[in-house]
N, C-alpha and C positions, 0 to 999 in steps of 0.2 A: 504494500500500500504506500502510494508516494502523496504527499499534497504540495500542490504547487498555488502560488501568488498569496501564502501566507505570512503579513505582517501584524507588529505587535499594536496592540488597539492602543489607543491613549487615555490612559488611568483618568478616573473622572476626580473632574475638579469641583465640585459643588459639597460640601457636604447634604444635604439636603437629598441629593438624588447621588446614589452610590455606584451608577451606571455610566463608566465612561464609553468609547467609541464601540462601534459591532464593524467588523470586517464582516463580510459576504460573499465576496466573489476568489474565496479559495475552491480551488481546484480540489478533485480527488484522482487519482489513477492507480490500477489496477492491474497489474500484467501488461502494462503498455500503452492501455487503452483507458481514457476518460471514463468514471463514471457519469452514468445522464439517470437523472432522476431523484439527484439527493442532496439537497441542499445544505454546506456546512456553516455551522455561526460563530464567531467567536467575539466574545463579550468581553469588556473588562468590569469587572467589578471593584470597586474603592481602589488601592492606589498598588494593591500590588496583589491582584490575582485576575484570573482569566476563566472565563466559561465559556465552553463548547458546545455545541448539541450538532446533533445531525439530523434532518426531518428529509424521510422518502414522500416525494409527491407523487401521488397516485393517480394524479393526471396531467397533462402536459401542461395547463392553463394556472396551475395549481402555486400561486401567489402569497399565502399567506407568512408571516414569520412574525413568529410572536413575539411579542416584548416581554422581558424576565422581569418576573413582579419580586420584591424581598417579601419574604412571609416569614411572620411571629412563631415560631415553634409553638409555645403557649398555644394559641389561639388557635392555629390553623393545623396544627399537625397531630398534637401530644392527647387534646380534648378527642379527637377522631380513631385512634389509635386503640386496638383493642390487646389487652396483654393476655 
C-alpha cells in the first residue's frame, strides 16, 4: 500500500475549535495501481496530532465527508455503554 500527495495539515490555531486543516486529495495505490473509490482524510486535531479515516463510496456521485465532531466521553459514550 503506497499513498501519495500526503502533506502535514496545519495544527489549528483557535482554541475554541480544536480542528486545524483536512488534507483530501491523498492518493492510495495498491500493486501499482490507484485505488478508485475510497476517499482518504487526514485531520489535524489541536497542535500536535492527526486523524485519518478512510470512507468507501459506494457510488461514483458519492460526495459527502464529514466533519469530526469532539465528543464528551461522559455524555456521549460512557452513559450508552453497557458493561
Amino acid at each position: 500500500m503506497q499513498f501519495r500527495n500526503v502533506t502535514c495539515p496545519s495544527p489549528a490555531t483557535q482554541a475554541l475549535d480544536p480542528f486545524g486543516d483536512t488534507i483530501r486529495d491523498i492518493e492510495i495505490w495498491r500493486d501499482g495501481k490507484k485505488v478508485i473509490g475510497v476517499d482518504l482524510i487526514l485531520q489535524a486535531f489541536e497542535s500536535n496530532y492527526m486523524i485519518a479515516t478512510a470512507i468507501e463510496r459506494k457510488r461514483p456521485d458519492f460526495t459527502l465527508t464529514p466533519r469530526f465532531v469532539l465528543l464528551d466521553p461522559e455524555k456521549d459514550i460512557y452513559a450508552a455503554a453497557k458493561v
